[in-house]
DRENDO-1510 file (C-alpha; in Angstrom, 1 decimal, always signed):
<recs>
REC; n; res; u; v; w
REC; 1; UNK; +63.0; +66.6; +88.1 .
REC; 2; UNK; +62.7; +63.0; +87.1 .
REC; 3; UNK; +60.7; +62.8; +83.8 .
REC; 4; UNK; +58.1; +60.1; +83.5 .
REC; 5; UNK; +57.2; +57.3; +81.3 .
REC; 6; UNK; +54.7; +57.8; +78.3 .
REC; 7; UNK; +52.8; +54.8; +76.8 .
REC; 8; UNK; +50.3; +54.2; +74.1 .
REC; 9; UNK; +47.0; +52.3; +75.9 .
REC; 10; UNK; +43.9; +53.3; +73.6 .
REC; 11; UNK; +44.4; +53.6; +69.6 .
REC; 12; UNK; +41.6; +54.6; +67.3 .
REC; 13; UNK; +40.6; +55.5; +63.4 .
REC; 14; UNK; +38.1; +56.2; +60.8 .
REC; 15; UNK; +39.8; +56.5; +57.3 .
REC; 16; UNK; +39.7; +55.5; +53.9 .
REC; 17; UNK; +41.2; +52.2; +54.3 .
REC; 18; UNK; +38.7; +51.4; +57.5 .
REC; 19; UNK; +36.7; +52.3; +60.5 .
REC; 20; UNK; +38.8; +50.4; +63.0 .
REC; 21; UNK; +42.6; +50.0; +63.4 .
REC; 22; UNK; +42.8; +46.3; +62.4 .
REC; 23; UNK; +40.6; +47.1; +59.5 .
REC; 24; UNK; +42.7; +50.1; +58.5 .
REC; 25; UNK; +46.2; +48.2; +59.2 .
REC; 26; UNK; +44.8; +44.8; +57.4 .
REC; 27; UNK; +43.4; +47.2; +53.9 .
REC; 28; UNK; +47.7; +48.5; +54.6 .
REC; 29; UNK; +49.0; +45.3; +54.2 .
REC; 30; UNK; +47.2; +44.2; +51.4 .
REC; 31; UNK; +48.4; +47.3; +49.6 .
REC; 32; UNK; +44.5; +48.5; +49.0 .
REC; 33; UNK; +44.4; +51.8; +47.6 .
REC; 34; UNK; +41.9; +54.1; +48.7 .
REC; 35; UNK; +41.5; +56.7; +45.7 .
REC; 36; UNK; +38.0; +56.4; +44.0 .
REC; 37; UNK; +35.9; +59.3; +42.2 .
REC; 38; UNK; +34.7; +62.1; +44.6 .
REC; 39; UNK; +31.7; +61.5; +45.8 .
REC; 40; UNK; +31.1; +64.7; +48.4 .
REC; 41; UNK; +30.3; +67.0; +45.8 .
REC; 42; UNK; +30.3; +67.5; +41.7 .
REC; 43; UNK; +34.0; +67.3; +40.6 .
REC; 44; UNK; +33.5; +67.2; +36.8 .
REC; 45; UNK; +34.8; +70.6; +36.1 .
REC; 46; UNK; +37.9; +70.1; +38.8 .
REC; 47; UNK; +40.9; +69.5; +37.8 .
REC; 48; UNK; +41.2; +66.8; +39.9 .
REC; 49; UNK; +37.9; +64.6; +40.3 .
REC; 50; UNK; +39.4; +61.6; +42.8 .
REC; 51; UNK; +40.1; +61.5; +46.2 .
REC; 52; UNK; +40.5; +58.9; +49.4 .
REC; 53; UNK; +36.9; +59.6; +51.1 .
REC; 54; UNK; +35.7; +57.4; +53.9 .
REC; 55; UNK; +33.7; +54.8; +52.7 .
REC; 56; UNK; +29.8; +54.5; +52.9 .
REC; 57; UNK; +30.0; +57.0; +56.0 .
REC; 58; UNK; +26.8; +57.6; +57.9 .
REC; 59; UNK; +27.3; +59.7; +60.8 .
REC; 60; UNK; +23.6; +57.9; +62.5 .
REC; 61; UNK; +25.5; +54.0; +61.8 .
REC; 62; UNK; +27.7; +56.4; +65.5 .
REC; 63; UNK; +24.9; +57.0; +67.9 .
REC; 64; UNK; +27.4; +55.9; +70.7 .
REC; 65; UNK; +30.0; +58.7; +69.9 .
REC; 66; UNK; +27.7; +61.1; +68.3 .
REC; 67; UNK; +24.0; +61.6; +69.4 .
REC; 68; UNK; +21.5; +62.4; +66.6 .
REC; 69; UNK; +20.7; +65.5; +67.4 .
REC; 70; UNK; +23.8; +66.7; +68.0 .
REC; 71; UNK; +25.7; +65.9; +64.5 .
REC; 72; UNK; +23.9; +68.6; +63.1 .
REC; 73; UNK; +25.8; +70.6; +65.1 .
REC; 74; UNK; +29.3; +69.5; +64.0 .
REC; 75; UNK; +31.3; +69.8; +61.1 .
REC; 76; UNK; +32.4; +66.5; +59.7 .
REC; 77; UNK; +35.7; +67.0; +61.1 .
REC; 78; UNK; +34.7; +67.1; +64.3 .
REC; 79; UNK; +32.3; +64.3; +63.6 .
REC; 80; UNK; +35.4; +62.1; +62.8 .
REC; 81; UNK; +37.1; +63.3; +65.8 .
REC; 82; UNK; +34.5; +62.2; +68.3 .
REC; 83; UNK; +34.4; +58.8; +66.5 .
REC; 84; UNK; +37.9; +58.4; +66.3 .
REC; 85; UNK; +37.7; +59.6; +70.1 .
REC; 86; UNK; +35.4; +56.8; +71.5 .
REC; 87; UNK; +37.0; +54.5; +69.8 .
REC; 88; UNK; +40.4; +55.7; +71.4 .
REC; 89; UNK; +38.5; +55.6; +74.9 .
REC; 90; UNK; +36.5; +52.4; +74.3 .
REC; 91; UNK; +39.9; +50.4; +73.4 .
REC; 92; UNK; +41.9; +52.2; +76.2 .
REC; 93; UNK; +39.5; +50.4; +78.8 .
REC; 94; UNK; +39.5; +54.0; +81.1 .
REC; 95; UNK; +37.2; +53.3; +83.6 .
REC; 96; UNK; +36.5; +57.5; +83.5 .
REC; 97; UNK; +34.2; +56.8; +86.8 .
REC; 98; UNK; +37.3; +55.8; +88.7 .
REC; 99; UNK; +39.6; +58.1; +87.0 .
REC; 100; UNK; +40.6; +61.6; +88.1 .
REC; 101; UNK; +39.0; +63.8; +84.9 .
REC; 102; UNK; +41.0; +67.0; +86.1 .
REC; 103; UNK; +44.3; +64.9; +85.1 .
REC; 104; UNK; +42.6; +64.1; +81.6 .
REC; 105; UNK; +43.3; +65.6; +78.8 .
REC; 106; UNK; +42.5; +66.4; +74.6 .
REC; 107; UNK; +45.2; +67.5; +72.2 .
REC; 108; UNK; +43.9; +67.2; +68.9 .
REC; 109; UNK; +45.0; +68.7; +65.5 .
REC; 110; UNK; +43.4; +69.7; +62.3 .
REC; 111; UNK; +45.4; +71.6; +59.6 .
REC; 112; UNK; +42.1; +73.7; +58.1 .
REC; 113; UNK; +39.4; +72.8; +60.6 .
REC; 114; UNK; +36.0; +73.0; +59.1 .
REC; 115; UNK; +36.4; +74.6; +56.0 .
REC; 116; UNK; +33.6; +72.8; +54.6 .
REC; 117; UNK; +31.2; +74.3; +57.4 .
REC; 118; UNK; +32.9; +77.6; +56.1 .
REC; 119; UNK; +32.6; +77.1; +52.2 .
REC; 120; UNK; +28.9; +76.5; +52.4 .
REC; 121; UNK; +28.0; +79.6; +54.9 .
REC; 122; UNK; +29.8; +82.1; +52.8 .
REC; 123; UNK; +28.4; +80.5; +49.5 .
REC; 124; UNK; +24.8; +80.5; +51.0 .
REC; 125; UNK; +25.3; +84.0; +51.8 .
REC; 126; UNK; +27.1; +85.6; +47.8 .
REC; 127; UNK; +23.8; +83.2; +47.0 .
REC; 128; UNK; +21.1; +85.8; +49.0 .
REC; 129; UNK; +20.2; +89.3; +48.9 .
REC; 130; UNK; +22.9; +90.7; +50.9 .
REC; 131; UNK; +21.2; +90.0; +54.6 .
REC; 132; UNK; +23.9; +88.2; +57.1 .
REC; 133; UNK; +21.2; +85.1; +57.5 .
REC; 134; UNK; +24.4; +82.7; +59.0 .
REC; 135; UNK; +23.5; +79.9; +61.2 .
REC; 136; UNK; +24.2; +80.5; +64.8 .
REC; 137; UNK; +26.8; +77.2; +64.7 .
REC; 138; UNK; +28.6; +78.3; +62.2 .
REC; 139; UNK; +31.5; +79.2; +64.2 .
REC; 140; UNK; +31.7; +77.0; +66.4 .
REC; 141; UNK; +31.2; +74.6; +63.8 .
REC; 142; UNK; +33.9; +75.8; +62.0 .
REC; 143; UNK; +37.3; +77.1; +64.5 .
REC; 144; UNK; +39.9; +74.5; +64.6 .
REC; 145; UNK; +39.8; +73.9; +68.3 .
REC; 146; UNK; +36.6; +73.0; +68.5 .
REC; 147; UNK; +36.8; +69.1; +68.1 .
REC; 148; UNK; +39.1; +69.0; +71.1 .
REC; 149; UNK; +36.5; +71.0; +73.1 .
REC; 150; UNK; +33.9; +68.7; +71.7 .
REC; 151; UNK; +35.6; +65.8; +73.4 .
REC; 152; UNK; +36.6; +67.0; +76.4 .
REC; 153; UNK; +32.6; +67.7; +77.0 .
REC; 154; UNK; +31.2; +65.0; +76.1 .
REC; 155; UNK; +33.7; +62.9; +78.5 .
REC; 156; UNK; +34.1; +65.4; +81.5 .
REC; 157; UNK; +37.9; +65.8; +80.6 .
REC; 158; UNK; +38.9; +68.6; +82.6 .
REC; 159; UNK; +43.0; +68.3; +82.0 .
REC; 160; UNK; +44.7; +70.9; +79.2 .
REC; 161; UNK; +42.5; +71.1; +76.1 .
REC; 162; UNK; +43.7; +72.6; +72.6 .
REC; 163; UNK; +44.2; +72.4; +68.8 .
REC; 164; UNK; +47.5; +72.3; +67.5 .
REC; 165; UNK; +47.3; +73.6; +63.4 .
REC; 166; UNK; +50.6; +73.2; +61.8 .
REC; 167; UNK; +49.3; +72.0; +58.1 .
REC; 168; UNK; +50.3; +68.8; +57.6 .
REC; 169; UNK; +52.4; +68.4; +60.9 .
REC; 170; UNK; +49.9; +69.2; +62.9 .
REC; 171; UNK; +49.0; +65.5; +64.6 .
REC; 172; UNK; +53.0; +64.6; +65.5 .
REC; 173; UNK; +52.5; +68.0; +66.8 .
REC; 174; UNK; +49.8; +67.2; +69.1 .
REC; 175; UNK; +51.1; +64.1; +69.7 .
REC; 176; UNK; +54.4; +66.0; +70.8 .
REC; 177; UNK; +52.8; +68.2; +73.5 .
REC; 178; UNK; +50.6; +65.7; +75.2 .
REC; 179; UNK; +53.6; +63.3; +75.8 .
REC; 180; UNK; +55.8; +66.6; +77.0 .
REC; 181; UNK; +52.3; +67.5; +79.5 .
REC; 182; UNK; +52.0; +63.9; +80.6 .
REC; 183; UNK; +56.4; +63.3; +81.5 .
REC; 184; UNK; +56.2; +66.7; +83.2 .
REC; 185; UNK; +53.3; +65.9; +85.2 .
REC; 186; UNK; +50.8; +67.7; +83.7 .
REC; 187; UNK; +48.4; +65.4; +83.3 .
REC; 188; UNK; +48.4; +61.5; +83.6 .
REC; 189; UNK; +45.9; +61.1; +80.3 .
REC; 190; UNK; +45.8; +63.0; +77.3 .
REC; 191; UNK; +43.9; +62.0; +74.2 .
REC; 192; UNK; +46.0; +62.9; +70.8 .
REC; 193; UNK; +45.7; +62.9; +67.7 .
REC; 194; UNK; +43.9; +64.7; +64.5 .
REC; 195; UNK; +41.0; +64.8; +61.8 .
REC; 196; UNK; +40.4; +66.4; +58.4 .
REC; 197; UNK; +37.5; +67.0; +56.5 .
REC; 198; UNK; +38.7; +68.5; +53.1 .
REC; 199; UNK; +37.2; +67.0; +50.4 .
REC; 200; UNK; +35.2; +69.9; +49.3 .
REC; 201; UNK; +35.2; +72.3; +46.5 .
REC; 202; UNK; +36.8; +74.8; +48.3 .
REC; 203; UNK; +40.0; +72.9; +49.5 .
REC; 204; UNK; +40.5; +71.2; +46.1 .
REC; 205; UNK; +40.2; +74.0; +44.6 .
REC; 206; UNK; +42.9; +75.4; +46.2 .
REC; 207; UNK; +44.9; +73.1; +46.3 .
REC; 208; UNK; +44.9; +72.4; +42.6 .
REC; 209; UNK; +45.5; +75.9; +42.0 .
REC; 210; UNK; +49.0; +75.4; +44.2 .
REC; 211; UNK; +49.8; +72.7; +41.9 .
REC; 212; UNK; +49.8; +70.2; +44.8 .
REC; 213; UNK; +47.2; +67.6; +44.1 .
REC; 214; UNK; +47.9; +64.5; +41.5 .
REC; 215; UNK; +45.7; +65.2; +38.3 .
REC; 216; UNK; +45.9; +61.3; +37.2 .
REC; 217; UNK; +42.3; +60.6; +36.6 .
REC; 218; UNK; +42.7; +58.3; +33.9 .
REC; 219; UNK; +44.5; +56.3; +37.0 .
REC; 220; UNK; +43.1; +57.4; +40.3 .
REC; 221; UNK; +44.0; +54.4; +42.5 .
REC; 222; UNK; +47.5; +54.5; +41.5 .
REC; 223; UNK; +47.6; +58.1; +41.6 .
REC; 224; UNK; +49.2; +58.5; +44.4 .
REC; 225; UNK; +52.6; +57.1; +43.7 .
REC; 226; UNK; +55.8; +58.5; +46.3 .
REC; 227; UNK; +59.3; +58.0; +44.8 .
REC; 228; UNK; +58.2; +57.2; +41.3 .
REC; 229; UNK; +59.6; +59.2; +39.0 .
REC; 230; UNK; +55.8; +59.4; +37.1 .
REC; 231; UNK; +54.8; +60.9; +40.6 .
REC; 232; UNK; +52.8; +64.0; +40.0 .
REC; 233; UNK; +51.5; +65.5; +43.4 .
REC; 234; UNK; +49.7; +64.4; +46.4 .
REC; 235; UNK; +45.9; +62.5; +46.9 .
REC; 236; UNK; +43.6; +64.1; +49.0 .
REC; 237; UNK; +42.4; +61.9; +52.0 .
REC; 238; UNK; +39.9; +62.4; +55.2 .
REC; 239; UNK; +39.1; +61.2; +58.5 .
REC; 240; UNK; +40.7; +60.9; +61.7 .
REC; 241; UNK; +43.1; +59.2; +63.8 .
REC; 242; UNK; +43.8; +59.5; +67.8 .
REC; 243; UNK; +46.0; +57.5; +70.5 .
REC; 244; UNK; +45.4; +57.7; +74.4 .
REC; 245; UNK; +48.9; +58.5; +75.8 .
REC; 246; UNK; +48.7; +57.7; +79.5 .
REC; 247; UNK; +52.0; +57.8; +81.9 .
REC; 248; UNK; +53.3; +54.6; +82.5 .
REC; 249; UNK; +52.9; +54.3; +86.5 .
REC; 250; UNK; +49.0; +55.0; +85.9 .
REC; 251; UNK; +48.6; +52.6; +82.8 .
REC; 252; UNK; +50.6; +50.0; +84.7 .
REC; 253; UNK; +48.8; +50.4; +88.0 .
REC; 254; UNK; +45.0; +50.3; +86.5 .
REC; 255; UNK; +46.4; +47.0; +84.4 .
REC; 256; UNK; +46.6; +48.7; +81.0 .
REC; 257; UNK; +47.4; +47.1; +77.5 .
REC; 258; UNK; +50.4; +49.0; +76.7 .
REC; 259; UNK; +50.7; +48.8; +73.0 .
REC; 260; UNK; +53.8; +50.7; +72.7 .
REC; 261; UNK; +56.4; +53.6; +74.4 .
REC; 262; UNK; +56.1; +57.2; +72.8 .
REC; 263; UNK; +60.1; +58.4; +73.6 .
REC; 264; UNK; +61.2; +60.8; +71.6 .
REC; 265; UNK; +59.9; +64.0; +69.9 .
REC; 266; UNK; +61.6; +66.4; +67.5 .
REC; 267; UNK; +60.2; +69.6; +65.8 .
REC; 268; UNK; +61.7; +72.5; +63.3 .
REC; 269; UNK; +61.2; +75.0; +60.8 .
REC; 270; UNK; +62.8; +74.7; +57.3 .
REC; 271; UNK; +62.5; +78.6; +57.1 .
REC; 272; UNK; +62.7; +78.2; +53.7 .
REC; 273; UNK; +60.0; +78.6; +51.5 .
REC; 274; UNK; +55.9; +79.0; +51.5 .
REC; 275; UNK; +55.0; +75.1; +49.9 .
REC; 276; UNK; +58.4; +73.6; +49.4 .
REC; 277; UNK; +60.1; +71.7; +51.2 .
REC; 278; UNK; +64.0; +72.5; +52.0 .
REC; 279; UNK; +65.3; +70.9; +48.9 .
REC; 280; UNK; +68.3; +69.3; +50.9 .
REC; 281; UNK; +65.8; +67.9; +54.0 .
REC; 282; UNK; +67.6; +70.4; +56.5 .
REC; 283; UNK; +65.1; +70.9; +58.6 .
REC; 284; UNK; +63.5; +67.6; +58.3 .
REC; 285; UNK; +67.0; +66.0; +59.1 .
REC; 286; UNK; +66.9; +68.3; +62.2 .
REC; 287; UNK; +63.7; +67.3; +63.6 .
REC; 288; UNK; +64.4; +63.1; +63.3 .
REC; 289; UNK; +68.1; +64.0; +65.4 .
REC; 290; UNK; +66.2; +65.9; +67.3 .
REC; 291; UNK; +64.1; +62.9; +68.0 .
REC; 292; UNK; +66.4; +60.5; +68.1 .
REC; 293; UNK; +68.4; +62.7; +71.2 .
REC; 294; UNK; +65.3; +63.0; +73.2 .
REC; 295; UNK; +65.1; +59.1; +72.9 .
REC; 296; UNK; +68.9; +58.6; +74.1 .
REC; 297; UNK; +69.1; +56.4; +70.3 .
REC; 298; UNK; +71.3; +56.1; +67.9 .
REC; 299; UNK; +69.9; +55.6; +64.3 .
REC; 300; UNK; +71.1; +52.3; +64.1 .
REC; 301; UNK; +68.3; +51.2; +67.0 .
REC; 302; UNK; +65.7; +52.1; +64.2 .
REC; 303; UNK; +64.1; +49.7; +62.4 .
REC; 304; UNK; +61.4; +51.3; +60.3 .
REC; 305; UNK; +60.7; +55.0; +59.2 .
REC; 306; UNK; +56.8; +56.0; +58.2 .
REC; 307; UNK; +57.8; +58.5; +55.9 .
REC; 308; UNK; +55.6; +62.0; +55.3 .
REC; 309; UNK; +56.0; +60.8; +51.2 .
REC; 310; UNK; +53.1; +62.4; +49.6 .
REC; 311; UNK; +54.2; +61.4; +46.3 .
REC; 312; UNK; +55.0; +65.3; +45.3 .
REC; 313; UNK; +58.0; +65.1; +43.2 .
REC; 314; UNK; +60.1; +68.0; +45.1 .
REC; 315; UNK; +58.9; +66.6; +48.6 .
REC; 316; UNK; +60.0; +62.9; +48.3 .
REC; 317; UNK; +63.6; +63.3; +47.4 .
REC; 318; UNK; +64.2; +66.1; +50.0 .
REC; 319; UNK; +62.8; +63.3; +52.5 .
REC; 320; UNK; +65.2; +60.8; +51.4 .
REC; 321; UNK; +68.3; +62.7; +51.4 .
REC; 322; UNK; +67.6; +63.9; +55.1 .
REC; 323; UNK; +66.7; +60.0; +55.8 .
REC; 324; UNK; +70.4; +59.7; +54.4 .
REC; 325; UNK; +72.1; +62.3; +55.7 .
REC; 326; UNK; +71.2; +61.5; +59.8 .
REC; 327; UNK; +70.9; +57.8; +59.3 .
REC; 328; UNK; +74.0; +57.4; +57.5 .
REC; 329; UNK; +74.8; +53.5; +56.1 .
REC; 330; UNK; +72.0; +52.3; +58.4 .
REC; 331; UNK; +69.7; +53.9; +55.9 .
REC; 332; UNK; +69.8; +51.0; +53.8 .
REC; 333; UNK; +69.1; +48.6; +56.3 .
REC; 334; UNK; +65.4; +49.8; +57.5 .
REC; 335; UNK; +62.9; +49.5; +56.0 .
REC; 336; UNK; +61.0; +52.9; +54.9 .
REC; 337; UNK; +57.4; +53.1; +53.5 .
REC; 338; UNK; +54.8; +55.8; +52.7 .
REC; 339; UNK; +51.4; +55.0; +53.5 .
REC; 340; UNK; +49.7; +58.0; +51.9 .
REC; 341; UNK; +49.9; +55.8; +48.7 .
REC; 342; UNK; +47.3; +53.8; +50.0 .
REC; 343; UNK; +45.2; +56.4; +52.7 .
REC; 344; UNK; +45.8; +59.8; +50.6 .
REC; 345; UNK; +47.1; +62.6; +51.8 .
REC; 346; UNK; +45.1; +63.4; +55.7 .
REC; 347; UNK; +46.4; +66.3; +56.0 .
REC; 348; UNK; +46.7; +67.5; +59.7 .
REC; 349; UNK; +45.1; +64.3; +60.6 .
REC; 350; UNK; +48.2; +62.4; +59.0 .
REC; 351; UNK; +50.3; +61.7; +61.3 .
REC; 352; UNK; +48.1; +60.3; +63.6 .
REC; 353; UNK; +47.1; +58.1; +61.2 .
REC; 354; UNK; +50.7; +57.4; +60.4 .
REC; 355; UNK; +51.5; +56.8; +64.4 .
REC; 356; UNK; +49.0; +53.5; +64.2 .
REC; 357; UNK; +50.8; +52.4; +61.3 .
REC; 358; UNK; +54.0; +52.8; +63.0 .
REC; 359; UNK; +52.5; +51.4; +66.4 .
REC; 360; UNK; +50.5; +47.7; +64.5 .
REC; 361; UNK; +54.2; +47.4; +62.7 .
REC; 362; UNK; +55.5; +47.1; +66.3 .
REC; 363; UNK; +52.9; +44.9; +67.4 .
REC; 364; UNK; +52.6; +42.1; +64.4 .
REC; 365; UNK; +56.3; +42.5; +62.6 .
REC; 366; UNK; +55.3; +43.1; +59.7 .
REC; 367; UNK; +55.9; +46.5; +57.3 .
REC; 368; UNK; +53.4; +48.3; +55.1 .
REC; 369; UNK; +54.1; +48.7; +52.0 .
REC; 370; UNK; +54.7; +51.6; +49.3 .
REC; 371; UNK; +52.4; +50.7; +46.6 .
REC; 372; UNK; +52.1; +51.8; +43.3 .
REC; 373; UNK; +55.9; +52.5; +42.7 .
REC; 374; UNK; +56.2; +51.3; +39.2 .
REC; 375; UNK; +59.2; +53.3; +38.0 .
REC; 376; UNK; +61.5; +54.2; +40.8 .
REC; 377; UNK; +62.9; +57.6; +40.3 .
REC; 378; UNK; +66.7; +57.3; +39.6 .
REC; 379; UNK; +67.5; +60.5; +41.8 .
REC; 380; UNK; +67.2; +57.6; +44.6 .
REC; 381; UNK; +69.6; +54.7; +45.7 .
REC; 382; UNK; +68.4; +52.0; +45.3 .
REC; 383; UNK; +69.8; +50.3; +47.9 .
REC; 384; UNK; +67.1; +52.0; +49.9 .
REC; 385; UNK; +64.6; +49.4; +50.9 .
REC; 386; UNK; +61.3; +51.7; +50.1 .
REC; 387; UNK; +59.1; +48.0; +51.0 .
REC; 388; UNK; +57.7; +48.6; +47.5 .
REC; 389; UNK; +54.6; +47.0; +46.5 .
REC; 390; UNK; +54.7; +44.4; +48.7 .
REC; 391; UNK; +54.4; +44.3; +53.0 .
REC; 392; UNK; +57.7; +42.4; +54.4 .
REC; 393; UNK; +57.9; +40.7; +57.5 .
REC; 394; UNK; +60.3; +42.7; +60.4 .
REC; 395; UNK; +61.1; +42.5; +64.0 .
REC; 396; UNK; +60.2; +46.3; +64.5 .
REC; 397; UNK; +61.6; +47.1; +68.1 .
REC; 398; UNK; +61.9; +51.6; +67.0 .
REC; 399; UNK; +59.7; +52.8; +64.7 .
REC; 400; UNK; +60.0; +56.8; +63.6 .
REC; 401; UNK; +57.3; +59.2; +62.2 .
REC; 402; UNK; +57.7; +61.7; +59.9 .
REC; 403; UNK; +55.2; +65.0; +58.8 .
REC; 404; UNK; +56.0; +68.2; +57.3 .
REC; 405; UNK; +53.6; +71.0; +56.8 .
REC; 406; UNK; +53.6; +73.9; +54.6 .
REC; 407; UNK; +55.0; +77.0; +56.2 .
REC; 408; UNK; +58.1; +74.6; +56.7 .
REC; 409; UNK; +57.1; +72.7; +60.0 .
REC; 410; UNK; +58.7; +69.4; +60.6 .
REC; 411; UNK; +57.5; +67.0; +63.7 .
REC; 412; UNK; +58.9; +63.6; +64.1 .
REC; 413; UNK; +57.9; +61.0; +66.5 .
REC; 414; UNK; +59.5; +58.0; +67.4 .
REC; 415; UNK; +57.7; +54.4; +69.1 .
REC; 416; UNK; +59.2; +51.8; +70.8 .
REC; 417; UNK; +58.1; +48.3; +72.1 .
REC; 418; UNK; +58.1; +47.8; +75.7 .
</recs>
């Protein structure tokens, strides 16, 4: 069986660094951070009181993607999905009237679905007397599927529908599966990608109880700081991020903008330990060969590596020395960048988010930077070219994706210009 061709025609985002892709990738290369006091609830007694919220988000400014009346009846997770969503479609240029919607499809991700739907029924109820007085959309407010369901109604999509929930890998994950789906035939169309909505009492709570989440108030915007030694632990972001990937004979026959080539996919388990990650990058190093075989390249082809780099002290330097170990010499002559020092930390929304970085670098030349790396952390060569501080100008031909989720999953995607 001859595998087809899967391309990148529709590209979308609402995150903390903009509500459009040129916004988002523009607020990238001028190194903006987006860390500023919580705002979603009252953080004075948290231990952490900053995160990267969308900005000034006002789910009515979205009639087109969201009717009134119906964003009552979605978490916010699922209200960034279906705006990430039309903006996917709307840039993509589908004409869905012409377009057979059996053959479409919605992969999207989310690492803890609508835990904030799921906080504020629970509290509500230890508030009453003891009666179950829960709304009746609390669960389908809240299940981590249902923002790929939501799509695929709104739209008529009729082709495979799912969540993939891998934590933090969860987006690469989805991204994975529709670009298997669409070279095996499954479908011809499959929107992919991921949101998160965790900026909520109960999620950074928890997360600051695992010890994961910086604790740099004094310095919020440069809290989130990967591979310097001051690092401290990772900066909670939000929103969402999606792609349309569309097999190439379809794109190319309906006169598609083809932003990029989706070619390679890899995806492990550290089996390791609950948070950590494999303190020697096994099973990271596993998942970007694993990538790189799929795509028939050698590491040498690649010219720029998004890394996962949440700025956790553990997580960075296991990233690095996997980057090493599979890329050899040639790891000193890409350029490597972690964009969560400007977004935060999406969770399973990141590597979406991370895909359109990887895809705009293709597009303009030009690399994001790692900001906020003051004090590089001698456990790292530096010969590595972490594009600190400052974007640099690249002819980007491969670029490869990197997320890791706790539990130990690893998904790596790799781009390439066409």
């Amino acid at each position: 069986m001859e595998l087809k061709r899967v391309v990148v025609t529709g590209m979308g985002t609402i995150n903390p660094l903009g509500k459009t892709v040129d916004e988002y990738f523009d607020n990238l290369l001028k190194g903006v951070s987006g860390a500023a006091p919580i705002t979603r609830f009252e953080a004075s007694n948290f231990k952490t009181k900053f995160a990267c919220e969308v900005k000034n988000f006002d789910v009515t400014q979205h009639t087109a993607a969201i009717e009134r009346k119906e964003a009552r009846k979605l978490d916010l997770y699922t209200q960034f999905a279906m705006i990430t969503a039309y903006e996917v479609i709307t840039s993509s240029k589908l004409d869905l009237s012409a377009v057979d919607l059996d053959e479409v499809g919605v992969i999207w991700a989310s690492g803890i679905g609508g835990i904030r739907t799921f906080f504020e029924e629970v509290r509500d109820f230890a508030k009453g007397d003891g009666t179950p007085r829960f709304n009746p959309f609390f669960v389908p407010k809240m299940i981590a599927d249902i923002a790929a369901g939501q799509i695929s109604m709104k739209y008529g999509f009729r082709g495979p529908n799912y969540a993939t929930v891998s934590a933090c890998a969860s987006s690469n994950h989805a991204m994975i599966d529709a670009f298997n789906l669409i070279r095996l035939g499954k479908a011809k169309v499959i929107i992919a990608g991921g949101s998160e909505a965790p900026i909520n009492e109960a999620s950074m709570g928890g997360f600051n109880s695992a010890q994961a989440l910086s604790t740099n108030n004094d310095s919020y915007a440069t809290a989130s700081r990967p591979f310097d030694k001051t690092r401290d632990g990772f900066v909670m972001g939000e929103g969402g991020a999606g792609l349309m990937l569309e097999e190439y004979e379809h794109a190319k026959a309906r006169g598609a903008t083809i932003h990029a080539e989706i070619v390679g996919g890899g995806m492990t388990a550290d089996a390791y330990h609950l948070t950590a990650p494999h303190p020697e990058g096994l099973g990271a190093a596993n998942a970007m060969k694993r990538a790189l075989d799929e795509a028939g390249l050698k590491p040498e082809d690649v010219d720029y590596i998004n890394v996962h780099g949440t700025s956790t002290p553990i997580g960075d330097i296991a990233e690095v020395k996997a980057v090493e170990k599979v890329f050899g010499d040639h790891a000193y002559k890409l350029n490597i960048s972690a964009t969560k020092s400007m977004t935060g930390h999406l969770l399973g929304a990141a590597g979406a988010v991370e895909a359109l970085a990887c895809i705009c670098a293709i597009q303009r030349g030009v690399i994001p930077p790692t900001i906020n790396n003051q004090d590089l952390d001698p456990a790292l060569d530096p010969r590595l070219n972490l594009t600190l501080n400052v974007a640099q100008k690249r002819d980007v031909k491969v670029a490869l994706s990197n997320t890791f989720g706790f539990g130990g999953h690893n998904a790596s995607v790799i781009f390439k210009r066409i």
